[in-house]
C-alpha positions, 0 to 999 in steps of 0.5 A: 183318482179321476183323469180329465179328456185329455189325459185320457186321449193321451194315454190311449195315443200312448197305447196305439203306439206301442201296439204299432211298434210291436207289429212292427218288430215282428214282421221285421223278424219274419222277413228273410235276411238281405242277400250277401253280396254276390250271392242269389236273390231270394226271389230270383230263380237260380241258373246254372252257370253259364247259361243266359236264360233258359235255352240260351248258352253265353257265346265261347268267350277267348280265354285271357290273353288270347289274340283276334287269331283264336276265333280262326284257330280252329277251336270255334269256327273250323267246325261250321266252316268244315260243315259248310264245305261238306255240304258244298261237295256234296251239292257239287257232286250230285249236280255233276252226277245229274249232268252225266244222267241227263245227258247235258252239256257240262260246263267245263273251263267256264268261270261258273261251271257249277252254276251252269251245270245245276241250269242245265240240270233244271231246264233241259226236261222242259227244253227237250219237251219243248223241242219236242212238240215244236218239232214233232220228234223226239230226236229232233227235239233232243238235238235243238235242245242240246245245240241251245245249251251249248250256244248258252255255254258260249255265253254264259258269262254274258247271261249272268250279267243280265236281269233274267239269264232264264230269258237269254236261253228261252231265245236261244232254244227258240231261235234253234226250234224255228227251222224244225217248226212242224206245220202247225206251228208254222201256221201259228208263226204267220199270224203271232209272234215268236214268243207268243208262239212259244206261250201257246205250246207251253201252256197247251200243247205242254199242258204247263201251268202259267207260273211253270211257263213263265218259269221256263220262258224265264218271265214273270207270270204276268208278263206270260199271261199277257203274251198268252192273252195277246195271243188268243186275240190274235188267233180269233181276228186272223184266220189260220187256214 
């Protein structure tokens, strides 16, 4: 029995079939079942409950029928809260211990006493060597810093207000130090400026470095390197003897 071209053609097309059915039926048994509603994917790795991810945690979510009270209920928020005053007493009360140490005036009945204290704690080490080297005396120079510090508390409030309440109390300390002024200093006022007298001691006599003066002086630091360099110029053009 002999078949034609075409028929032939056509049981081979019938074959080709088959065979793509068969392939077909079996890697749909191999692949795994579809997940069930609600339940893992099968290439999504497992968490455990409650967590978002690796290393993160869901926020504590209010228990069903609990009201906008629960948060300050003392269950969440009362544990950073009693922390967060922890650590306010604790700074309050290593501030105050370094005012006793320091010798500093304290800032009793002012509105922001601590924020006082802790200025006074920070700048009267520099204030006093200040005093010091204007003065040449260690008494003297404890005298026109603590006077400063007190004329600063007067006005404390006021210096808040400003941009730079570090400047106010340099203008203070220095207004105190000028009638206690050693000669040398003296000669250095007859040709510069106040603040620029001020800029040298700082950064000569004191051996501070700019952004340390500038600091004190409560400036920027270009702002002290420009009294500092107009300073020099004007002890090279004016003689001081």
């Amino acid at each position: 029995m002999t078949f034609s071209a075409a028929a032939r053609r056509d049981r081979s097309a019938i074959a080709y079939l088959k065979v793509r059915r068969r392939s077909r039926r079996t890697r749909a048994d191999r692949a795994p079942a579809p997940p069930e509603t609600g339940g893992p994917h099968p290439h999504r790795p497992v968490r455990a409950p409650g967590t978002c991810g690796p290393g993160l945690r869901r926020a504590e979510q209010p228990p069903s029928g609990c009201g906008p009270g629960y948060l300050t209920s003392g269950k969440v928020s009362d544990v950073p809260t009693r922390s967060a005053n922890v650590l306010v007493s604790r700074a309050e009360s290593a501030v105050r211990t370094a005012v006793r140490a320091s010798d500093a005036p304290a800032g009793r009945g002012l509105r922001s006493a601590l924020v006082y204290d802790a200025f006074c704690c920070d700048r009267r080490p520099v204030y006093l060597a200040f005093g010091t080297a204007a003065a040449g005396c260690s008494r003297l120079g404890a005298d026109i810093t603590g006077d400063a510090l007190r004329d600063l508390a007067s006005r404390w409030d006021a210096a808040l207000r400003t941009a730079a309440p570090a400047a106010v109390a340099w203008e203070l300390l220095s207004a105190k130090s000028v009638p206690h002024h050693t000669p040398s200093v003296r000669r250095l006022s007859r040709v510069l400026g106040p603040r620029e007298v001020d800029a040298l001691l700082l950064r000569y006599r004191l051996g501070l470095s700019a952004p340390d003066a500038a600091h004190a002086m409560g400036l920027d630091r270009p702002g002290f390197e420009l009294l500092r360099t107009r300073a020099l110029r004007g002890i090279a053009r004016r003689p001081l003897w």
